[in-house]
C-alpha positions in Angstrom: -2.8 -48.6 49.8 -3.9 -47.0 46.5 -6.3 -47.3 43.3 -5.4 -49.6 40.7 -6.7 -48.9 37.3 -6.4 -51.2 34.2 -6.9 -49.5 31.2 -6.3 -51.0 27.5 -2.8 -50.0 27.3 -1.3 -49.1 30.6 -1.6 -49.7 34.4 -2.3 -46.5 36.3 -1.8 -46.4 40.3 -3.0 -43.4 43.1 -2.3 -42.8 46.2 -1.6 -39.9 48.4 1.2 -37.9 47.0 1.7 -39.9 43.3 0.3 -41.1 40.7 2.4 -44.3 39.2 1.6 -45.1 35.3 3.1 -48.6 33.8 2.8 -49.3 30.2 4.9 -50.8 27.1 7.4 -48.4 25.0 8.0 -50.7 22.2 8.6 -53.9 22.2 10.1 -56.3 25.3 10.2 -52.4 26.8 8.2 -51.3 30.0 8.3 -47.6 31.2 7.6 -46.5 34.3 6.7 -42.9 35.2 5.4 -41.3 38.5 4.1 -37.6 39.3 3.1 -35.8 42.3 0.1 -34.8 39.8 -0.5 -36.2 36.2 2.0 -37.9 34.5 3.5 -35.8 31.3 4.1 -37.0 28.1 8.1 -36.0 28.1 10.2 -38.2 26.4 13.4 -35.7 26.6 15.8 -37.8 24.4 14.4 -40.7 23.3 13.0 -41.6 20.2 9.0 -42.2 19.6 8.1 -46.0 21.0 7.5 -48.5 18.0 4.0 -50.4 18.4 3.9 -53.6 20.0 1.2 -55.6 21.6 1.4 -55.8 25.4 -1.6 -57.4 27.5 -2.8 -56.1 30.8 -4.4 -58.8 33.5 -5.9 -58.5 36.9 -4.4 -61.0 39.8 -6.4 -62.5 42.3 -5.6 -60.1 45.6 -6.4 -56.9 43.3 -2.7 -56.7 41.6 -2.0 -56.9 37.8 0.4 -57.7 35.2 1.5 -56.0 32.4 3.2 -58.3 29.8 5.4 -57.1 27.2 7.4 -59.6 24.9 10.0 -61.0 27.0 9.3 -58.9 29.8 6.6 -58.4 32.2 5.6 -56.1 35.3 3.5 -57.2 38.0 2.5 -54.5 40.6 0.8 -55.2 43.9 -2.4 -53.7 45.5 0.1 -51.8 47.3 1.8 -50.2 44.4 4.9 -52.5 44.4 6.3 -53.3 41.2 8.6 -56.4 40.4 10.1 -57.2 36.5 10.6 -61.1 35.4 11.3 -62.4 32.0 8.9 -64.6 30.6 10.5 -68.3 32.6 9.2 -65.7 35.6 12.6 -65.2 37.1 12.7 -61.7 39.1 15.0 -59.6 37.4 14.7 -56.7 39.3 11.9 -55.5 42.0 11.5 -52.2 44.0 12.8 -52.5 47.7 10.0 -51.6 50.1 10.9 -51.5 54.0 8.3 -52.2 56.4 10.5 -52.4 59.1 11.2 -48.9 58.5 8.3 -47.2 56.5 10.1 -46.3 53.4 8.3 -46.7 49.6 10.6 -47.6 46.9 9.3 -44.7 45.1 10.2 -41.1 46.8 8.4 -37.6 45.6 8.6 -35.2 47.5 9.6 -30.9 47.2 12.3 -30.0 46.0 14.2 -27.0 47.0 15.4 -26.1 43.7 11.9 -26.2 42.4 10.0 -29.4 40.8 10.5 -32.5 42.6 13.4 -34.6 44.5 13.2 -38.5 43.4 14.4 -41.7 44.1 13.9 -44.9 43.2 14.7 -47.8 45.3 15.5 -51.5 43.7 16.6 -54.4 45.6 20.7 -55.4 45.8 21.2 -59.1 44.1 24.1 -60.4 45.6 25.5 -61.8 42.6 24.3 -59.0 40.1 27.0 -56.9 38.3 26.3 -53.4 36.0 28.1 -52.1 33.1 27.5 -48.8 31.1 26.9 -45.6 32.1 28.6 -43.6 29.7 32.3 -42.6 30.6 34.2 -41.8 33.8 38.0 -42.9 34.9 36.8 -44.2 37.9 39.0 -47.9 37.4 35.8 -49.7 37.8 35.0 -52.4 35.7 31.9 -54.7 37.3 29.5 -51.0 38.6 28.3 -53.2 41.8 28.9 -51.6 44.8 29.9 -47.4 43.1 28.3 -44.6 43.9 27.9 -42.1 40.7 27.0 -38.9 40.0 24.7 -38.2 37.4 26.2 -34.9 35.7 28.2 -33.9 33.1 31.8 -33.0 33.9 35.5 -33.0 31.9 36.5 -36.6 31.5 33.1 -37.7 33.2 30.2 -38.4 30.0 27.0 -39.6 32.0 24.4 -42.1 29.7 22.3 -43.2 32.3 22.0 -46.7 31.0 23.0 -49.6 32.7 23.2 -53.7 31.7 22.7 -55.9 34.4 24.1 -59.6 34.3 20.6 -60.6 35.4 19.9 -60.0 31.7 17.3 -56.3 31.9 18.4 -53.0 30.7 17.9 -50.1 33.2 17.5 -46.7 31.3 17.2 -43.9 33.8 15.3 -41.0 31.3 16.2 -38.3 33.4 18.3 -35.6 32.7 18.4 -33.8 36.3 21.3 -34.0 38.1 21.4 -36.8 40.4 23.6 -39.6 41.6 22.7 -43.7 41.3 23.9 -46.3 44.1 24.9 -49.5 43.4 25.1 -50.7 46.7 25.2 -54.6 48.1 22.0 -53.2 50.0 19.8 -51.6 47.2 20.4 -49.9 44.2 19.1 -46.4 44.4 18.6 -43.4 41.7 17.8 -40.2 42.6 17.2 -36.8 40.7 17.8 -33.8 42.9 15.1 -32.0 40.9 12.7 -33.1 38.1 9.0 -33.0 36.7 8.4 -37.1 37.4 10.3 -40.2 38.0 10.7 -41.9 34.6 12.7 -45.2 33.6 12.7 -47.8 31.5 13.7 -51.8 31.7 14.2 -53.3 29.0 14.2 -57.4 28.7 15.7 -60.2 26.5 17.6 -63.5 26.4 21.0 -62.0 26.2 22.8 -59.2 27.2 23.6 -58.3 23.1 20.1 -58.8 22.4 18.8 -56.0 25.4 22.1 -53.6 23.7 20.5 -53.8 20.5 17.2 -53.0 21.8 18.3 -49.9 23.4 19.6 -48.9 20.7 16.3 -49.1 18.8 15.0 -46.8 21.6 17.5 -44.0 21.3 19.2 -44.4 18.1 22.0 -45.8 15.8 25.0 -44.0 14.9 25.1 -43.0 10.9 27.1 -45.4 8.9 31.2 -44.2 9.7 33.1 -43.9 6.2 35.9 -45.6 5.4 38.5 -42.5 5.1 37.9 -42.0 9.2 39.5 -45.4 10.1 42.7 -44.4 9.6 45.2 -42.7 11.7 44.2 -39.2 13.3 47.3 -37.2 14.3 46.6 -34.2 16.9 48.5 -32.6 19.4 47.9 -29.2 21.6 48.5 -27.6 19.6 49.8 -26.5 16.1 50.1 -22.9 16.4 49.7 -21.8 12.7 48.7 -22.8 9.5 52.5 -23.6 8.2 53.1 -25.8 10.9 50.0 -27.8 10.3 50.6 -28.2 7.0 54.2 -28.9 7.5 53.6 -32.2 10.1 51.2 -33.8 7.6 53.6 -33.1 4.6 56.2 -35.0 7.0 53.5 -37.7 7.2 53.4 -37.3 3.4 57.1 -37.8 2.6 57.4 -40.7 4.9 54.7 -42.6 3.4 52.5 -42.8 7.0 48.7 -42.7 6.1 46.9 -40.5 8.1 43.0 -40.1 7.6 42.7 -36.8 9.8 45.2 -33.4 10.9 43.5 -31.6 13.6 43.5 -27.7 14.1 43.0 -27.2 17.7 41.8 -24.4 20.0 42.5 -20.4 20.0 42.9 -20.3 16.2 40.8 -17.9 16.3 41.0 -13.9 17.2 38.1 -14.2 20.6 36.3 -17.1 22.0 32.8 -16.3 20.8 34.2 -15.5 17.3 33.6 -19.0 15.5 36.8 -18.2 12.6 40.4 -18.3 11.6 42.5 -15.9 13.3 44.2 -14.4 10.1 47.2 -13.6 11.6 48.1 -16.9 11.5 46.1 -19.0 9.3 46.2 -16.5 6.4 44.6 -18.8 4.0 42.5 -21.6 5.5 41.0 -22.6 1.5 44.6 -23.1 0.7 45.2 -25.4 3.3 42.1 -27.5 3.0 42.9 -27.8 -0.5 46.8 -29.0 0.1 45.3 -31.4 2.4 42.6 -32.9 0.3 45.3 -33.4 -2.0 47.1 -35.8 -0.1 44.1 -37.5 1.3 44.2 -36.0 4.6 40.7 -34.5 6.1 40.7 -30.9 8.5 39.4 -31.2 11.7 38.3 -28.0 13.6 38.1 -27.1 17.0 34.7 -25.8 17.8 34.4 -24.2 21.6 31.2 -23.1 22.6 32.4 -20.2 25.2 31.3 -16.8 24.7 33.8 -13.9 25.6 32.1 -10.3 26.4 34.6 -8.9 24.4 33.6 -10.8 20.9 32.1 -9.3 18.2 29.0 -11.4 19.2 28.4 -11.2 22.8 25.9 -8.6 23.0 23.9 -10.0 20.2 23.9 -13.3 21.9 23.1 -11.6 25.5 20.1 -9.8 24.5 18.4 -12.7 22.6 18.6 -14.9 25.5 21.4 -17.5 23.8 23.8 -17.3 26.4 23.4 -19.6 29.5 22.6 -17.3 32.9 22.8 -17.3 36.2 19.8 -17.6 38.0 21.9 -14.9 40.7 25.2 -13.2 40.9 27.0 -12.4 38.0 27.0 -14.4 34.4 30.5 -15.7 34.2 30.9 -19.3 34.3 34.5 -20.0 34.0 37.4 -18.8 32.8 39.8 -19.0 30.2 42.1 -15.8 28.8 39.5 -13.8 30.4 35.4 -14.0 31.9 33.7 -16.9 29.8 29.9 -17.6 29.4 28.7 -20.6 27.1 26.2 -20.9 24.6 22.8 -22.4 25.1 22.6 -25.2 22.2 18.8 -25.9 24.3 17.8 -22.6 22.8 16.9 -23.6 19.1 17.5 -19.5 17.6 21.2 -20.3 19.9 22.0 -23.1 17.8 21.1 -21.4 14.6 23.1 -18.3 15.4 26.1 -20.6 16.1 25.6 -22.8 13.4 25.2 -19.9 10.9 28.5 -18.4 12.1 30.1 -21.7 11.6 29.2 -21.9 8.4 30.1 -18.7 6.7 33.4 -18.9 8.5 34.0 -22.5 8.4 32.0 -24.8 6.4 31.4 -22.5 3.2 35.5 -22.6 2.7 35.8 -26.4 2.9 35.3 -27.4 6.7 33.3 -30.6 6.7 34.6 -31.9 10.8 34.3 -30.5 13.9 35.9 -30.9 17.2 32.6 -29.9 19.9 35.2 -29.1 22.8 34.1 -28.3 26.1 30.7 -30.2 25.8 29.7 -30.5 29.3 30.0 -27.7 29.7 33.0 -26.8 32.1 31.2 -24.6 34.4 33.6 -23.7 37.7 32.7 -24.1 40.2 30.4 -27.2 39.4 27.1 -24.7 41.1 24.4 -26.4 38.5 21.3 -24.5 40.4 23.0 -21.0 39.4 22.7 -21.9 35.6 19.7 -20.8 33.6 19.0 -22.5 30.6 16.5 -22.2 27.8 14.6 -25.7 28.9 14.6 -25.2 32.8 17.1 -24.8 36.0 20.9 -26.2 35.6 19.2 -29.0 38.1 16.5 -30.0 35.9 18.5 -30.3 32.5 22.3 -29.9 33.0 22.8 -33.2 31.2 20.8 -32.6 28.2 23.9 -30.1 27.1 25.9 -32.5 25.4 23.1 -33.4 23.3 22.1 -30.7 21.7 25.5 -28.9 21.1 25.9 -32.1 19.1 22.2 -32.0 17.5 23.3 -28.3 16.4 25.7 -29.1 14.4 24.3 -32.5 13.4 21.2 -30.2 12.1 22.8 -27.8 10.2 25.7 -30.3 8.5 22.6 -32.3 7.2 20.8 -29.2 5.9 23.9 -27.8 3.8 23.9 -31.3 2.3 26.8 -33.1 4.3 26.5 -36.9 3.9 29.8 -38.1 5.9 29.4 -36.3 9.2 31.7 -36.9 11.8 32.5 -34.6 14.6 34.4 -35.4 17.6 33.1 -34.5 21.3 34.0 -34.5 25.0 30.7 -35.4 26.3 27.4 -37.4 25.5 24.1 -37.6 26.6 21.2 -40.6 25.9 20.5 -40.5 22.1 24.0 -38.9 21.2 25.5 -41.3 18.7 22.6 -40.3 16.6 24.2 -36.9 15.5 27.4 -38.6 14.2 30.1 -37.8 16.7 33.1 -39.5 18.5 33.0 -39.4 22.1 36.7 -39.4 23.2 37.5 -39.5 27.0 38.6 -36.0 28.3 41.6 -34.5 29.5 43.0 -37.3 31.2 46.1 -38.2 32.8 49.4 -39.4 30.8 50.4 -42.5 32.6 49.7 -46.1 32.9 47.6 -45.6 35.8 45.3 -43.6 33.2 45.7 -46.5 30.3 44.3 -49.0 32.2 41.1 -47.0 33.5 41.0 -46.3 29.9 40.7 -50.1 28.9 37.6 -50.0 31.3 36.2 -46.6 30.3 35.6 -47.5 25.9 34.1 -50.7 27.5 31.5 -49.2 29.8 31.3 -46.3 26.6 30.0 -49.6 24.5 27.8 -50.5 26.8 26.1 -47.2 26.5 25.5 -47.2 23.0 28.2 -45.4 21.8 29.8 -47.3 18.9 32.4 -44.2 18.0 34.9 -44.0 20.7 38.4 -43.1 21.3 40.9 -41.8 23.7 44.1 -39.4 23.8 47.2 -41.9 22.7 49.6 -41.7 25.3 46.7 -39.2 27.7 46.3 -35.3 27.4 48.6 -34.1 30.4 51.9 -34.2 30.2 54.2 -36.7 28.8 57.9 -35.8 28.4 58.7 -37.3 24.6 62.7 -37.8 25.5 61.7 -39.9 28.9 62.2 -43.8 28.0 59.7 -44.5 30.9 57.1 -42.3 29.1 57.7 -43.6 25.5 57.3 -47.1 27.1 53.8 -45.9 28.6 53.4 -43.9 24.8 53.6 -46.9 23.0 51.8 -49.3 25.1 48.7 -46.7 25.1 49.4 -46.5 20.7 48.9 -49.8 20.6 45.4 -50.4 22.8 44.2 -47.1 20.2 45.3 -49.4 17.2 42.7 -51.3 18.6 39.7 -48.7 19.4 37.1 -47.8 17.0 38.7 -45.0 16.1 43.0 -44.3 16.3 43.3 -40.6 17.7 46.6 -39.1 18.5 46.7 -36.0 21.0 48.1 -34.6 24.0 49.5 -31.6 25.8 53.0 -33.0 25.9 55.7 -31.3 28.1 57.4 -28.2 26.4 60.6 -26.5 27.9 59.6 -22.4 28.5 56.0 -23.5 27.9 53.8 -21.6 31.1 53.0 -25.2 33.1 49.8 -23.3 34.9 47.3 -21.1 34.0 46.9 -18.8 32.4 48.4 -20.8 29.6 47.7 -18.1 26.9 49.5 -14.8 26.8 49.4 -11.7 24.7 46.1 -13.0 23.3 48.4 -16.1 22.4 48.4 -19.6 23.2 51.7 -21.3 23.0 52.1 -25.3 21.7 52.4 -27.8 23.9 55.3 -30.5 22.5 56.1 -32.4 19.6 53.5 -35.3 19.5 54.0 -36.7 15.8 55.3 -40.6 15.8 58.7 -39.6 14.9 58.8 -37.4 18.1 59.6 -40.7 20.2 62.8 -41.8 19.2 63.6 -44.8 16.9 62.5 -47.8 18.0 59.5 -46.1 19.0 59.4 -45.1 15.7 59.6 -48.3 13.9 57.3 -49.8 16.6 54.4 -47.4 16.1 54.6 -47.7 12.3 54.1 -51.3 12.6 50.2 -50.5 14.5 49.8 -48.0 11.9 50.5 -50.3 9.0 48.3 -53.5 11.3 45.2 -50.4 11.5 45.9 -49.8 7.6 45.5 -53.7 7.4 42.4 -53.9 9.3 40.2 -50.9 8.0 37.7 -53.1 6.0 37.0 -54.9 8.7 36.6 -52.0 11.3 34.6 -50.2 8.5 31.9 -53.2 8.3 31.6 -54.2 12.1 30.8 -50.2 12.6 28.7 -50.3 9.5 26.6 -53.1 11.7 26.6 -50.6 14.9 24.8 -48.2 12.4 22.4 -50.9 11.7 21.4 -52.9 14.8 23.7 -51.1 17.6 26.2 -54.2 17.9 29.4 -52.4 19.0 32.8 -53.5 17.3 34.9 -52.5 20.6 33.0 -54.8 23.8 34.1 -56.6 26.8 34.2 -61.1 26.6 30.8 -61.4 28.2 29.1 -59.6 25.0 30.4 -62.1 22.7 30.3 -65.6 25.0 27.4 -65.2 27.9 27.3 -68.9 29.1 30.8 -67.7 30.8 30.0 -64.6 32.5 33.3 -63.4 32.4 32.0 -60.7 34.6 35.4 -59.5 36.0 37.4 -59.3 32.6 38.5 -55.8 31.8 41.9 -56.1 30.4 40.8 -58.6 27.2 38.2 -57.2 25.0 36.3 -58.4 21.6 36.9 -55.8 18.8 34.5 -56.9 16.3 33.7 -60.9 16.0 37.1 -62.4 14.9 39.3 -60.7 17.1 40.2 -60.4 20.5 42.7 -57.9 22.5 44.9 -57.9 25.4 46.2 -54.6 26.2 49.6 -54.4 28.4 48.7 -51.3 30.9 51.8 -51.9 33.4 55.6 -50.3 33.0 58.5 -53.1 32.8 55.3 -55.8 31.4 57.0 -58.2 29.1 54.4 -61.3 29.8 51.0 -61.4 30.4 48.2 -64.1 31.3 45.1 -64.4 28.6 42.1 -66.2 29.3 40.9 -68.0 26.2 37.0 -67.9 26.0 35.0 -71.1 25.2 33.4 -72.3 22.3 36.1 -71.4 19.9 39.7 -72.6 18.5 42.2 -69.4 18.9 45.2 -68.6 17.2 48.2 -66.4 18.5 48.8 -63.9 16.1 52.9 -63.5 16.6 53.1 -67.3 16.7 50.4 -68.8 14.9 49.9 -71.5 17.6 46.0 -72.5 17.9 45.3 -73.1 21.6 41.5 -74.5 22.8 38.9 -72.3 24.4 38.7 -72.6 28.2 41.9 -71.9 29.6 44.6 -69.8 30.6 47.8 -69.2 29.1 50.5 -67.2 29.8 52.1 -65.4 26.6 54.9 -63.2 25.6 54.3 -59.5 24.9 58.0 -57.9 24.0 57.6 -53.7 24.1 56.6 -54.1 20.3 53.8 -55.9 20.4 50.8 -56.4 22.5 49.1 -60.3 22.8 46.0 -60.7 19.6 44.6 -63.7 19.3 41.9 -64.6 15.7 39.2 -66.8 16.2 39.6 -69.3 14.1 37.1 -69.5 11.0 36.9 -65.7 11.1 38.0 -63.3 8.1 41.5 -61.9 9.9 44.5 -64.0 8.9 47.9 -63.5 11.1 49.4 -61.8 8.8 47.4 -58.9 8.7 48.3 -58.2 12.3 52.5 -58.7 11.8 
């Protein structure tokens, strides 16, 4: 048993060992927080609460409810807390075990400092989660995964999850941790934090609760119009010449591409943020040939520190490189010892930034590639890192975040409208600062597309609106193997079809080193060709067509991620966004992207058919046939290696030609 407290704006609970607080964080939005002592007032990322108007009432029995909009939390005399919506369904409710003596809510020493927590919510048999940022895990439906809560290379964690129960779950935690979704309870923990703190957040439909998060941790800018296109990267072009060269190629053979991409060790020393001028003689010149045929510079940006750069000491002794709490500072490494950055350190992210600017941004620079976001640590040891807001288990995830905020920050302040960078990780609140989140260094194979399918769903469901994946996967991929160009051109074809169309890779290169260290001689060799013409002919002509069908369709990508900007509504989502009354809970492999339009990806070698499952409620049209078929069924329909099943909505604004 405990105290129960009723004050005008929030429900406070004691007991030995926590105090529990409940009170409203905008509207249809109930926080939670618990302490061993008092409650703190740290809202990490999220943004301040809007004012609503919640009411507070005392039960008979000595419980009360908090009411919030279309949410409310009732909490017993005993400190247990259960969340219906407003017909008083339970949504959710903490699991307490008498038979056993546990509390739903643990707090309790931590032996890296702080506090280890958990939080303990009953299993619904027929409840199924989506979200939680990124990870090729090939899950779809979250029921029944275990997760870890950390940032790692092709793993983004945004711990945020949907339930089809209709709540929002938003863990605001940045501790390393891991969440269960088991079929006997749903558990979070934090290995090591100040409080437990999470939000639920209610409405009448699963859209309705994604907008609403989105209020609480922000909207993406608005995207401009010239970053729909086509971006062509590979790893890597090794000098300035050859950049230019590929998109003059583009040039000549009249293939729009919005954005060329200057990767990694263009510069002299990791740590040194500019052009090696060995062989990018004269980036102005290049930025200028580009601009002149339309094509925007994108710039590898690495936030690894070498003790042999110009800046290392400098960084070192101002306390902006991240430490080791014992044992020596490198954290990884890559043509030598590497440390990182600390973008948590605000003087760190103005160093960096400055740097970036003078060597970048004041010749023309205006997009950034924020590599090696997590960052890549090895080994994974988070208690040995020091950073400038707390222990590597306390704040490991918040990394992401402010690498991104850093440049965000200083982009805004030199007067940059258009900002779009591209990353490798995200945190809660990251769309804010106008960057991509693309999927890592993953695998270059069909096993990889289809987890990919799943992976820009659950990156939707997170509140990322700016998503995209390596066409054709990062490693490997020999161009002259047909069974590879079938995989290639499959995966080209899902990107036509993501919010943003990114060609990369690390394709296979004959004399090329295959393991590390990659980079000789203070040198880092190319990987393969990886330009569309690199494929062979009919790939050729095939990958033109989606290029020409993405040309065709940049309007009406522009204006769906225009309305992410404004309420949070992402273009790319899975059926069950779009038409709830189905719960087409189990559907990975079809997907809505935007209103009018909906996608069925072929993800398996030899595929020349595929079923579709036409949602209710609507008259569809096959886009290679123009045959209208009726909502509610299942249909089996050709998909020849140059073309992928699309079917309109009829009554929307995208006519069948636009996709021939």
């Amino acid at each position: 048993m405990g105290v129960l407290k009723l004050l005008t704006d929030k429900i406070r609970f004691s007991r030995e060992g926590e105090v529990l607080q409940v009170e409203a964080y905008g509207e249809h939005v109930i926080r939670v927080r618990a302490a061993v002592g008092e409650v703190q007032d740290e809202n990490w990322t999220l943004l301040p609460a809007e004012a609503c108007r919640a009411e507070i009432f005392s039960l008979d029995g000595g419980g009360a409810i908090l009411k919030n909009g279309k949410l409310q939390a009732e909490i017993t005399k005993a400190g247990k807390l259960t969340f219906r919506n407003n017909s008083g369904k339970v949504l959710l409710e903490e699991h307490w075990t008498a038979e056993r003596d546990l509390d739903a809510r643990v707090l309790r020493h931590s032996p890296y400092g702080l506090t280890h927590i958990e939080q303990r919510m009953v299993a619904f048999a027929d409840e199924h989660f989506y979200g939680m940022g990124q990870e090729a895990h090939d899950l779809f439906d979250l029921k029944g995964a275990t997760l870890d809560l950390c940032q790692q290379n092709t793993k983004s964690t945004i711990p945020f999850v949907v339930s089809s129960r209709c709540y929002g779950f938003l863990w605001n935690n940045p501790a390393i941790g891991r969440v269960e979704f088991g079929t006997s309870g749903t558990r979070w923990v934090a290995e090591s934090a100040a409080q437990l703190d999470y939000l639920v957040i209610g409405g009448d439909s699963i859209a309705e609760i994604e907008r609403r998060y989105c209020m609480l941790t922000g909207y993406a800018p608005e995207f401009p119009m010239w970053a729909t296109g086509m971006w062509q990267s590979k790893l890597r072009y090794e000098t300035q010449e050859e950049l230019l060269e590929v998109a003059r190629e583009y040039k000549r053979r009249e293939i729009p591409i919005s954005m060329i991409v200057c990767d990694y060790f263009h510069w002299p020393q990791q740590g040194e943020w500019k052009f090696d001028k060995e062989y990018w003689p004269d980036p102005e010149a290049m930025i200028r040939e580009l601009d002149e045929m339309g094509v925007k510079l994108l710039v590898s940006i690495w936030p690894t520190v070498d003790p042999r750069s110009e800046n290392f000491e400098e960084m070192r002794i101002n306390n902006m490189l991240i430490r080791s709490e014992w044992g020596p500072g490198t954290l990884t490494f890559c043509r030598g010892p590497e440390t990182y950055y600390d973008p948590m350190n605000p003087e760190a992210g103005e160093f960096v930034w400055g740097k970036v600017k003078q060597n970048y941004y004041d010749i023309g620079v205006r997009n950034f590639w924020l590599d090696e976001a997590e960052p890549e640590i090895a080994p994974y040891d988070y208690e040995n890192l020091r950073y400038w807001l707390g222990n590597g288990m306390q704040v490991s995830s918040l990394y992401p975040f402010y690498y991104a905020k850093n440049f965000y920050d200083g982009q805004k302040a030199a007067g940059q409208k258009d900002i779009v960078n591209l990353i490798r990780s995200a945190f809660i609140g990251s769309q804010r600062f106008g960057v991509v989140l693309w999927s890592g260094d993953i695998m270059a194979d069909f096993d990889s597309l289809r987890r990919q399918i799943k992976t820009g769903l659950h990156a939707a469901m997170s509140g990322i609106p700016w998503w995209t994946t390596d066409i054709g996967g990062f490693h490997g991929g020999d161009v002259n193997s047909p069974e590879y160009r079938e995989c290639f051109i499959r995966w080209f074809q899902f990107g036509a079809f993501c919010p943003v169309f990114r060609m990369h890779g690390f394709r296979n290169r004959p004399g090329r080193p295959t393991t590390p260290p990659y980079c000789l001689d203070g040198f880092c060799p190319s990987g393969g060709p990886n330009e569309l013409w690199s494929y062979g002919e009919e790939a050729y002509e095939i990958l033109k067509k989606y290029v020409q069908i993405r040309e065709n369709l940049r309007p009406y990508i522009f204006k769906h991620l225009q309305k992410a900007s404004q309420d949070g509504t992402p273009l790319m989502r899975p059926l069950f966004y779009d038409f709830p009354e189905e719960k087409n809970y189990g559907i990975f492999d079809e997907y809505m992207f935007g209103p009018d339009l909906m996608v069925c990806p072929v993800y398996e070698a030899g595929c020349r058919e595929r079923s579709v499952y036409l949602p209710k409620g609507s008259v569809w049209i096959d886009a290679a046939s123009g045959r209208e078929y009726g909502g509610g069924s299942t249909i089996s329909v050709e998909a020849p290696l140059a073309r992928i099943p699309l079917f309109l909505r009829k009554g929307g604004t995208i006519t069948e030609d636009m996709l021939r």
